[in-house]
C-alpha positions in Angstrom: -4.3 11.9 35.8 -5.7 13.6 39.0 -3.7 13.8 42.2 -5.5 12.0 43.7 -5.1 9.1 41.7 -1.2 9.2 41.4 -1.0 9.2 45.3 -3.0 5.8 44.6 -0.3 4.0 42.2 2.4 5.5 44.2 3.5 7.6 41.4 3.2 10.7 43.9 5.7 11.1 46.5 6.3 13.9 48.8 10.3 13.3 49.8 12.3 16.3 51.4 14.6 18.0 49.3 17.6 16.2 51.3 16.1 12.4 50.3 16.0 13.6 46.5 19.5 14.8 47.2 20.9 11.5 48.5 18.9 9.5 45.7 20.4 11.6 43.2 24.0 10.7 44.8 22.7 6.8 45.6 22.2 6.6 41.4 25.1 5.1 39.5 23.5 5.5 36.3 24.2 8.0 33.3 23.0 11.0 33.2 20.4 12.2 30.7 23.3 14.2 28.8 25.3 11.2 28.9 22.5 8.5 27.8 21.2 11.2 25.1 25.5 10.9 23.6 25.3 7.7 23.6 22.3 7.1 22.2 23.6 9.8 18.9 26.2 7.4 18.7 24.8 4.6 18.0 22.3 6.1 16.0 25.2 7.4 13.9 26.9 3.8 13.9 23.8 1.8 12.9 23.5 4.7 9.9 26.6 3.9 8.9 26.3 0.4 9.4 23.1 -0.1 7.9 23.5 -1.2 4.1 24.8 -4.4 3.5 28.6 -4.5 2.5 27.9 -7.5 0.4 24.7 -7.8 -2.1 23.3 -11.3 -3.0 20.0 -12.6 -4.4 18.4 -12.3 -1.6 20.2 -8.9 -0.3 19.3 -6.6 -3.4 20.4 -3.3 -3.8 18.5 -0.7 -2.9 17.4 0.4 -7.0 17.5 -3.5 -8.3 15.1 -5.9 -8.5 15.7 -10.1 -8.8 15.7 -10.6 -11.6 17.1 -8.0 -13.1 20.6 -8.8 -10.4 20.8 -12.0 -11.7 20.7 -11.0 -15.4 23.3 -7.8 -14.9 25.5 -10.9 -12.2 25.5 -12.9 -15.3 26.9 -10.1 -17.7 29.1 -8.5 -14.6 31.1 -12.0 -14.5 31.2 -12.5 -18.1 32.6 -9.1 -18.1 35.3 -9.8 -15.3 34.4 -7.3 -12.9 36.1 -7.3 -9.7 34.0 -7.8 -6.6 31.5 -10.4 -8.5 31.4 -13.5 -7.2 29.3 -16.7 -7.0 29.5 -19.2 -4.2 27.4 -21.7 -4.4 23.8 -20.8 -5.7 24.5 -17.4 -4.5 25.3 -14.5 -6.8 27.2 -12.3 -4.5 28.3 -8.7 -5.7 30.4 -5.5 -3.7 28.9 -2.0 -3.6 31.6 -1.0 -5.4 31.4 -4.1 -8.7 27.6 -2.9 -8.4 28.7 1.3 -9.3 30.9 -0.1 -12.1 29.9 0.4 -15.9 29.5 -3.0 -18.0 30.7 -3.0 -20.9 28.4 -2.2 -24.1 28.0 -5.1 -25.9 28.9 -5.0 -29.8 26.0 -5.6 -32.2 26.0 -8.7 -34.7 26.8 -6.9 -38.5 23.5 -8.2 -40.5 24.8 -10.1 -43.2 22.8 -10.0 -47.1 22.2 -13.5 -48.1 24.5 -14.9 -50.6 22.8 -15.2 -54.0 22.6 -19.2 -55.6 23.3 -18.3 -58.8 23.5 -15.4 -61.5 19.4 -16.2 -62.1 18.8 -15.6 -58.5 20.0 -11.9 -59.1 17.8 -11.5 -62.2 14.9 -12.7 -60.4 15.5 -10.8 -57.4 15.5 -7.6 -59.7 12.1 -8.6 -61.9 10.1 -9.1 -58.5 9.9 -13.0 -58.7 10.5 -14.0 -54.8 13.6 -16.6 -54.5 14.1 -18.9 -51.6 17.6 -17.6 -49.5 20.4 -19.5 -49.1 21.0 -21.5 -46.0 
């Protein structure tokens, strides 16, 4: 902008150094320092306060996705983790239930069909296909 046109708006003042003097002492605001220390404090505040102390359904965790809460909700309450709740239609979980390790799950033994009778076995062993046991 030209001179000329801040004189316009108003923007361009000529005050004697004793007017900026007494506006400085007129001014109860903060200083820049002291806006600029508050302002890095509540920057740091919101930082800290920023993730949600409680995940839900709705609330995921950063590295989850919905479906895949409410399946590991569903295995975390089964498992009896602290800090798992559900209230409601909401599945609710703490940071700290959502760091925690489920438990492996034990794998069903496979089982050989029980053989109807001693011919069954012969069968089996000459290649003739025999209908299993229920």
């Amino acid at each position: 902008m030209s001179t000329k046109s801040l004189r316009r708006t108003g923007s361009l003042r000529q005050e004697s150094p004793s007017a900026a003097e007494e506006h400085q002492e007129r001014s109860t605001g903060p200083t820049r320092a002291q806006a600029f220390e508050a302002f890095c404090t509540l920057l740091a505040f919101a930082t800290l306060r920023g993730a949600p102390q409680i995940f839900t359904q709705d609330a995921l965790p950063p590295d989850a996705k919905r479906d895949g809460f409410m399946r590991w909700h569903r295995a975390a309450r089964k498992a009896g983790i602290p800090g798992v709740r559900c209230k409601g239609k909401t599945l609710a979980c703490t940071p700290e239930a959502w760091r925690a390790e489920l438990p492996k799950a034990r794998k069903l033994a496979l089982v050989e069909p029980i053989a109807l009778s001693v011919g069954d076995e012969l069968d089996r062993a000459l290649g003739i296909k025999v209908r299993r046991a229920p």
